[in-house]
Short mmCIF file of the C-alpha atoms (twelve columns), coordinates in Angstrom:
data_MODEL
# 
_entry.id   MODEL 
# 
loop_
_atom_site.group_PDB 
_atom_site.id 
_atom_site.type_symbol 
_atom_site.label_atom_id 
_atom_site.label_alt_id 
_atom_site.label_comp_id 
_atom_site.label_asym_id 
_atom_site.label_seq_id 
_atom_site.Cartn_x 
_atom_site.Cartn_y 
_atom_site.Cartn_z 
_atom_site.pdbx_PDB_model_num 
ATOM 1  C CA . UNK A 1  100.371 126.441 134.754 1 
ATOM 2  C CA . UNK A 2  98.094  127.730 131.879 1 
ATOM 3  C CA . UNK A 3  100.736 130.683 131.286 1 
ATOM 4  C CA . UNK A 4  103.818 128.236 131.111 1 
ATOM 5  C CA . UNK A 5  102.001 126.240 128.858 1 
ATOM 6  C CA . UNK A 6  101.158 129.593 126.562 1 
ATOM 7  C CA . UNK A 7  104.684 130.223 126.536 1 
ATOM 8  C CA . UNK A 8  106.082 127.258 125.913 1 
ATOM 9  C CA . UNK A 9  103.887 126.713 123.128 1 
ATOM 10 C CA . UNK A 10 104.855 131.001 121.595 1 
ATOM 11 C CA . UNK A 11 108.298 129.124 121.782 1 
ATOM 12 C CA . UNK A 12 107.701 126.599 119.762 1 
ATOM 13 C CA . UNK A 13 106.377 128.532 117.514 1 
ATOM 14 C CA . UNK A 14 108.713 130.693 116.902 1 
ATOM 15 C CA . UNK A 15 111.667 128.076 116.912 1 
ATOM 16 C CA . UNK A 16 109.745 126.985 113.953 1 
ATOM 17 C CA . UNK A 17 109.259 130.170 111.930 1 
ATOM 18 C CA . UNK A 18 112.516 131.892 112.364 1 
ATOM 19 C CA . UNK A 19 114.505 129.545 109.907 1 
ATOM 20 C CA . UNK A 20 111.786 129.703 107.499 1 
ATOM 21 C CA . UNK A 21 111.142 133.619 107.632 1 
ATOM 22 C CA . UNK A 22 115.056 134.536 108.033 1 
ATOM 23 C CA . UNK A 23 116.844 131.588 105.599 1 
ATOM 24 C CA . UNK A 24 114.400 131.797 102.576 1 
ATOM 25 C CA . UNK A 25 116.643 130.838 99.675  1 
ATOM 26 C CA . UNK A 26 117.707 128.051 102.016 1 
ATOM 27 C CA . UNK A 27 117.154 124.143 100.632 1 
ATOM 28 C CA . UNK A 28 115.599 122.141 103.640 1 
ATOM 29 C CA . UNK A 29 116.974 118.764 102.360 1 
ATOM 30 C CA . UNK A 30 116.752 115.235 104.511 1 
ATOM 31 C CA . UNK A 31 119.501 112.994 105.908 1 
ATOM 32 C CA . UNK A 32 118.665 110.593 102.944 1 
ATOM 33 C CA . UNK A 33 119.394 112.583 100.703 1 
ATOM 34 C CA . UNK A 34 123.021 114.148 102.429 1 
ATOM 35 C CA . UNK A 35 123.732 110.916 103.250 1 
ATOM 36 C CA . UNK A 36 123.458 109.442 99.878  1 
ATOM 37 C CA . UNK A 37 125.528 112.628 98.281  1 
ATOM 38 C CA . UNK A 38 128.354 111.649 100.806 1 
ATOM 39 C CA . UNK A 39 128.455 108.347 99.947  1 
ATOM 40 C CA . UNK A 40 128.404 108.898 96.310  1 
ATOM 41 C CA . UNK A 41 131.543 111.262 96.947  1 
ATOM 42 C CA . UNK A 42 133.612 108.867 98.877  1 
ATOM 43 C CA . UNK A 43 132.705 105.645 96.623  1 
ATOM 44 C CA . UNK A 44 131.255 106.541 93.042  1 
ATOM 45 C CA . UNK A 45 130.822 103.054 92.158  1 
ATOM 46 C CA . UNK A 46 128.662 101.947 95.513  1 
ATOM 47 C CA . UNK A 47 125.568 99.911  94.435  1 
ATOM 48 C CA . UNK A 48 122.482 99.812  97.249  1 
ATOM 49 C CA . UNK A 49 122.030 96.071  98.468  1 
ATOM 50 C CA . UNK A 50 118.357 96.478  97.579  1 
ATOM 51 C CA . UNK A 51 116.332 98.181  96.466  1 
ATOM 52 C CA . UNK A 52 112.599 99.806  97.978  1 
ATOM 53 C CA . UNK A 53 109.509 97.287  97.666  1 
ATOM 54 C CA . UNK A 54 107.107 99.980  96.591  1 
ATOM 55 C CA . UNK A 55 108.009 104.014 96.094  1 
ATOM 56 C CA . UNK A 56 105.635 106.664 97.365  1 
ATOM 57 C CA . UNK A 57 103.966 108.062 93.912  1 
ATOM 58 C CA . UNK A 58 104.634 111.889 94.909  1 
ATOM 59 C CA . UNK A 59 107.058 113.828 97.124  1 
ATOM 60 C CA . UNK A 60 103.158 114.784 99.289  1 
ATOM 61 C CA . UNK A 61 102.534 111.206 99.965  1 
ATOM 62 C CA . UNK A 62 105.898 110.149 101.156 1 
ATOM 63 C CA . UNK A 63 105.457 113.332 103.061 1 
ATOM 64 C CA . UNK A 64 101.831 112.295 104.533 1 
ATOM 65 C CA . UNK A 65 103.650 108.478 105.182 1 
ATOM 66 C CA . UNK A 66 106.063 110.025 107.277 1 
ATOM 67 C CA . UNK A 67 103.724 112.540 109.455 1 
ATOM 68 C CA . UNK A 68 101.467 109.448 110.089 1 
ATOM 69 C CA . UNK A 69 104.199 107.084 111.232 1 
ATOM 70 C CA . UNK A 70 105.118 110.217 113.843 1 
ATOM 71 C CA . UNK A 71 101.643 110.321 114.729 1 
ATOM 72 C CA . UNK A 72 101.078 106.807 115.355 1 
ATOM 73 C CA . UNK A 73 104.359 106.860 117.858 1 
ATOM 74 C CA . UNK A 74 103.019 109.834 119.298 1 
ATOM 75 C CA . UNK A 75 100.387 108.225 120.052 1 
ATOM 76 C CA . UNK A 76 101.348 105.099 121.462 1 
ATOM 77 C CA . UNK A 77 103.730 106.958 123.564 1 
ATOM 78 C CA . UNK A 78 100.812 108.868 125.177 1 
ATOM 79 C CA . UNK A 79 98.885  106.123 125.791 1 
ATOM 80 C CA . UNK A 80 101.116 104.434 127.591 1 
ATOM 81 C CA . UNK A 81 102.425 107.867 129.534 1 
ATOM 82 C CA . UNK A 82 98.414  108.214 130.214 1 
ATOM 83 C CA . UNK A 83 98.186  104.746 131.435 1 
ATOM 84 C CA . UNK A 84 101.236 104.591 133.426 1 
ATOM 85 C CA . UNK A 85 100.298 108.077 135.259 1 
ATOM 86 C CA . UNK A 86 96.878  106.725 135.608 1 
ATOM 87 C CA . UNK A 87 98.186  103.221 137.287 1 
ATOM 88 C CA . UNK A 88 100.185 105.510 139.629 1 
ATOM 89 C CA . UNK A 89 97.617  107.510 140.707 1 
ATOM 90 C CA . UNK A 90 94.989  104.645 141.088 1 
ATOM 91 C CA . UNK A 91 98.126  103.263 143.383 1 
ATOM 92 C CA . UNK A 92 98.249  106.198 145.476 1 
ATOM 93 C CA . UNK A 93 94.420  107.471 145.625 1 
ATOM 94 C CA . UNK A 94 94.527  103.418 147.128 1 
ATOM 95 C CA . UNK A 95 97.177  104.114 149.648 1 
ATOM 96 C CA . UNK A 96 95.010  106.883 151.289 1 
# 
């Protein structure tokens, strides 16, 4: 189990450097910002229907915003993974 779990995580990790060590003049851009480029392509004249409430005041915090929103649903997925698994077992250790 321990060596699946070594190689699945060597996988990972080198799904994650290989675009960054092989595609270095590449841009890494977001959806947002395609998405907006297409839309100012097909319809120059689009206005947005609003506008944001309150705008991150560097590119690092709106980074930082983003990680911790992942985290948080990473974590509430977990927990309820961990409690559900724990439930079933609590079921079946009960059965016995």
């Amino acid at each position: 189990m321990l060596k699946k779990n070594l190689l699945l995580l060597l996988a990972v990790i080198v799904l994650a450097l290989l675009p960054i060590l092989f595609l270095q003049d590449a841009e890494f851009g977001g959806a947002d910002g395609e998405a907006e480029e297409a839309i100012t392509e097909i319809a120059s004249d689009y206005e947005p229907w609003f506008t944001a409430i309150w705008e991150p005041p560097s590119g690092e915090i709106e980074s930082l915003l983003f990680v911790l929103q992942g985290v948080i649903g990473a974590l509430i997925i977990g927990y309820f993974i961990g409690y559900m698994r724990g439930k079933y077992a609590k079921n079946t250790n009960a059965k016995h």
